[in-house]
Structure formats: C-alpha cells, structure tokens
C-alpha positions as CSV (number, residue, x, y, z in Angstrom):
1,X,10.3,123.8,-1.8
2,X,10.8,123.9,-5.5
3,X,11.0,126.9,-6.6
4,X,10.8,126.8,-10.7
5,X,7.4,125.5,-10.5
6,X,5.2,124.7,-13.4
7,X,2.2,126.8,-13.2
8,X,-1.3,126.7,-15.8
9,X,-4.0,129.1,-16.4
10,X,-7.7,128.2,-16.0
11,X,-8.6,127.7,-20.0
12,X,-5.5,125.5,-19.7
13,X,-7.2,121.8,-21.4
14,X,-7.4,118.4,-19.0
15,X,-5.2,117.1,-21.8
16,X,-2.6,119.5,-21.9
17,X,-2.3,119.5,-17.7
18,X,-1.4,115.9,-17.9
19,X,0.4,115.9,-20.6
20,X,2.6,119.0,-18.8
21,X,2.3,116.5,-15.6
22,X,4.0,113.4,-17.1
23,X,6.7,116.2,-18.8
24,X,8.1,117.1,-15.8
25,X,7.2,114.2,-13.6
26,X,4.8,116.3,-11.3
27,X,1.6,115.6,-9.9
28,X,0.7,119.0,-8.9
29,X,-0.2,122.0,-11.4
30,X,-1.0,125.5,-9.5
31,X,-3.5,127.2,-11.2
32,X,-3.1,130.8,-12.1
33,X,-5.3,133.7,-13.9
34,X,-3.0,137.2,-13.9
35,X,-0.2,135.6,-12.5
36,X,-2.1,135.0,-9.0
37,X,-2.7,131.6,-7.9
38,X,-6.8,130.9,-8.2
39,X,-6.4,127.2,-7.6
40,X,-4.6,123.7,-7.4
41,X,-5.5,120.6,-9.8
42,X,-3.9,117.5,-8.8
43,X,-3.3,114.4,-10.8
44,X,-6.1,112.8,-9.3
45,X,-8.5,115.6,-10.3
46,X,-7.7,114.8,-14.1
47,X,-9.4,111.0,-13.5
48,X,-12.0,112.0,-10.7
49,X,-14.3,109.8,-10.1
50,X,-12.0,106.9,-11.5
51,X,-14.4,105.1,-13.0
52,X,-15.1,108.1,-15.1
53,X,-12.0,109.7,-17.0
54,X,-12.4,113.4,-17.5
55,X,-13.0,114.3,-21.0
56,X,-10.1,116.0,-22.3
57,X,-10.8,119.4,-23.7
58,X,-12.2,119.9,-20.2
59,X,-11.2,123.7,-19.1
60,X,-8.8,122.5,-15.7
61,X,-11.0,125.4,-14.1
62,X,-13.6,123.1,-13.8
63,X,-11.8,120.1,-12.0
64,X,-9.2,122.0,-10.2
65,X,-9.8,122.9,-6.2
66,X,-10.3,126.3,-6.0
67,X,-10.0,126.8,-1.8
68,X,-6.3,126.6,-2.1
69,X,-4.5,126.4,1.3
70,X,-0.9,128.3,0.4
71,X,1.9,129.0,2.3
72,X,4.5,131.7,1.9
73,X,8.4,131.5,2.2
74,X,8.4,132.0,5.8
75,X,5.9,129.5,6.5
76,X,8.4,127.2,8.9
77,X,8.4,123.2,7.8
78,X,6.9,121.2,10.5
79,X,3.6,123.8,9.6
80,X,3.4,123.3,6.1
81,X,3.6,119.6,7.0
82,X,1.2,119.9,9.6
83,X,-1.2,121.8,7.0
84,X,-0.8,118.7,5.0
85,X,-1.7,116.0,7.5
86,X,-4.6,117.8,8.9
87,X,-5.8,119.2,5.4
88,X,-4.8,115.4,3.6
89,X,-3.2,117.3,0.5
90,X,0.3,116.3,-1.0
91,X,1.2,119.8,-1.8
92,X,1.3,123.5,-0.9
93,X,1.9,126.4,-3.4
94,X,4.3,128.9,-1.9
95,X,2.7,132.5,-2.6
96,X,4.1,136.2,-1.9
97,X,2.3,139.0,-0.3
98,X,0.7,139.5,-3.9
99,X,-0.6,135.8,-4.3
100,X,2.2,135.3,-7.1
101,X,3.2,131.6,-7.0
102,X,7.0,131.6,-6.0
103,X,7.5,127.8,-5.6
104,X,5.4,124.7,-4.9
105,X,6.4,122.3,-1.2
106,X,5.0,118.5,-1.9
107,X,4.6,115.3,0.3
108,X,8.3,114.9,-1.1
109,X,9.9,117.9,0.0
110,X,8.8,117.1,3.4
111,X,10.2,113.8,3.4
112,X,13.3,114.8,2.0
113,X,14.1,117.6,5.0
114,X,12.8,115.0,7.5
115,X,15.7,112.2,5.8
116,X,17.8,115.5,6.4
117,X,17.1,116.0,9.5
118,X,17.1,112.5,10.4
119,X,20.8,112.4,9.1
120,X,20.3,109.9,6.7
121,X,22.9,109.9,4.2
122,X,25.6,111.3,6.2
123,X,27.0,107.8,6.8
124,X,27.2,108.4,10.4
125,X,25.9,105.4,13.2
126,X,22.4,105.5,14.5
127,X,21.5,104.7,18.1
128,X,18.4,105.5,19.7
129,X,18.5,105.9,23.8
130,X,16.1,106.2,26.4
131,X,16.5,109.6,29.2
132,X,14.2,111.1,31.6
133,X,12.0,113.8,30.6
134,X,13.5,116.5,32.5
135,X,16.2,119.2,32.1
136,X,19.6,118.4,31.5
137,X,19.0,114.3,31.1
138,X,20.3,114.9,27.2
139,X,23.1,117.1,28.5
140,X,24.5,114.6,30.6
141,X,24.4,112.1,27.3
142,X,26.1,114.8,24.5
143,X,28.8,114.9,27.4
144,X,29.4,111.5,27.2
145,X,29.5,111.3,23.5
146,X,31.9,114.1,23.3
147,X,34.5,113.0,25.8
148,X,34.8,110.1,23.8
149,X,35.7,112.6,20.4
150,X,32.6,111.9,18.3
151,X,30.2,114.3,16.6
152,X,26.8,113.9,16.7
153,X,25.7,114.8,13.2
154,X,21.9,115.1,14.7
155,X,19.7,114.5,17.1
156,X,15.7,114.0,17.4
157,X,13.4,113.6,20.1
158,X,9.8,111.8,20.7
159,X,7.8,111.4,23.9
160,X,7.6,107.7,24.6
161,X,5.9,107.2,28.1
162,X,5.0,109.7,31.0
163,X,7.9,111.3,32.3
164,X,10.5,109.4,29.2
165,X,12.1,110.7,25.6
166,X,13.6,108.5,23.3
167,X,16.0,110.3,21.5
168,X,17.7,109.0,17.8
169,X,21.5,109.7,17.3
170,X,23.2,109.8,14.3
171,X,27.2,109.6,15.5
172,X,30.1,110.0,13.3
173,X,32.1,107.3,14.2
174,X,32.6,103.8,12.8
175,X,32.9,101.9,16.6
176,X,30.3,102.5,18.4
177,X,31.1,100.3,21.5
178,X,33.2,103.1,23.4
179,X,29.9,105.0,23.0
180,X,27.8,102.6,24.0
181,X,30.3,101.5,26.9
182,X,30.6,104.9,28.3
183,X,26.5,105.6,27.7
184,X,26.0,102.3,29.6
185,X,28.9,103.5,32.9
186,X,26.4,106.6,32.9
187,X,23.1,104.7,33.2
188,X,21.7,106.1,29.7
189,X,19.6,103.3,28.6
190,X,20.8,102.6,24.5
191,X,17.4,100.9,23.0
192,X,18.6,100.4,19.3
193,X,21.9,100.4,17.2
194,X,22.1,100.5,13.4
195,X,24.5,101.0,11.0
196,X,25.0,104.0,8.7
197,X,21.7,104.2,6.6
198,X,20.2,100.9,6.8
C-alpha cells in the first residue's frame, strides 16, 4: 500500500488530474469531497472512449467511477488482489472506518509482495519439487534441506494434479547438488532448478 496518496476533489479539472498523474507517475487519483472518498478516476477515464479525448476543463466528477470498491488496512493481500481480478481494476483505495482515504494498493503493490514472497531478490537458489498432497509430504522435504544446513528463505505451493503440489523453493545456498542429492535419496521428485533471480 502507499500510504501518502495523492487524492482530488470532484470540481478538480481533467486537465489538472493528469497533469497531477504524470507529476507523481500515478495512474490512479481517489476522488474525495469532505475528505471522504466519493470515487476513483483512472488514467484511462481521462481519454475514454479513446477515440474521443475528454475535453479538459471537464469537472473529474463527471468521468470518475463513482461505485468505488475500497479496502481498509486490515483487508489481508491475497483479498484485495482477489477484488482486483474478479472486479478487473488496477487499484484499491485504502479507507478507515470514516471513509477517509489512508492509502491507495495498485496492480503494483500486489506484484511487488508476491516478488516478496516469491523471494526474489534475496539471491537465494530456486528449485521447484513435486510431493504428494497429503500431510507431512513437505515435512519430510524441509528435513532434508535442513540436515544439509541450508535455509529456506521461502516456500510456495500450487495444486498441480489430483492428489500432487508442486512447491517453489528459494534455498540460501550457492551448491545445490547436496540438496538435490539428498532430495533425490528421499524420493522427492525436483522438477526445476534456477539460479538466484533469473
């Protein structure tokens, strides 16, 4: 979330919005009348339809979308992005209990926590291996890896096929073949090996 978000008010011109858009590099402009957020206008609102630029002393009341979806500070990440998908919006204004605009999450700041999560960046080794889908298969694996010493910096699971995870480690080690060795003497199935953030 970015919190120190640039907020306009409804009489706010078309011409001033995107000239407060290309300012700070944003595509996104909560609207707000009283200090309580009454609507969104998006970059794409400013030349909508494209074939026909929106005059600029337009008010940005009268492009913006006023059926805001919001979410508030404790909305949890994989919602807000799940808001997103389903609602096809690239950002969410972050409200308090009185509808005050506290911070704006975009397509960005979802990307950036999944990279996070993902442990890209960290420098660590990625390997993605294959377990049953049933308790303790990714116990029996984090075992493994830390006999051998090495710190897994994170760890994410998808379904694959009925009754299978694949799972993506990033390990903090610069040889991975003990790993892989030792995965392999305990019948984990390794799919794919990469190097630090390739």
């Amino acid at each position: 979330m970015t919190a120190r978000v640039v907020t306009v008010a409804p009489h706010v011109t078309v011409s001033e919005a995107r000239k407060l858009m290309r300012e700070h590099d944003i595509r996104h402009l909560p609207v707000t009348e009283h200090s309580r957020l009454i609507g969104i206008v998006a970059r794409s609102d400013l030349n909508w339809p494209s074939t026909a630029r929106v005059p600029d002393e337009t008010p940005v009341a009268e492009v913006m979308s006023g059926n805001v979806i919001a979410v508030t500070p404790r909305t949890t990440i994989e919602n807000a992005a799940s808001l997103m998908l389903a609602n096809k919006i690239g950002a969410l204004p972050v409200v308090d209990e009185e509808e005050h605009v506290v911070g704006i999450l975009t397509a960005a700041d979802i990307l950036s926590v999944f990279l996070e999560v993902m442990g890209v960046g960290s420098g660590a080794r990625r390997i993605e291996i294959r377990l049953p889908d049933r308790p303790g298969a990714l116990a029996q694996a984090v075992q493994c890896i830390s006999e051998l010493g090495v710190n897994i910096v994170s760890v994410v699971s998808a379904r694959e096929l009925e009754g299978w995870r694949t799972l993506v480690l990033r390990l903090a080690t610069e040889d991975l073949e003990p790993v892989l060795t030792a995965l392999a003497d305990r019948g984990v199935e390794v799919v794919a090996t990469g190097e630090g953030d390739d």
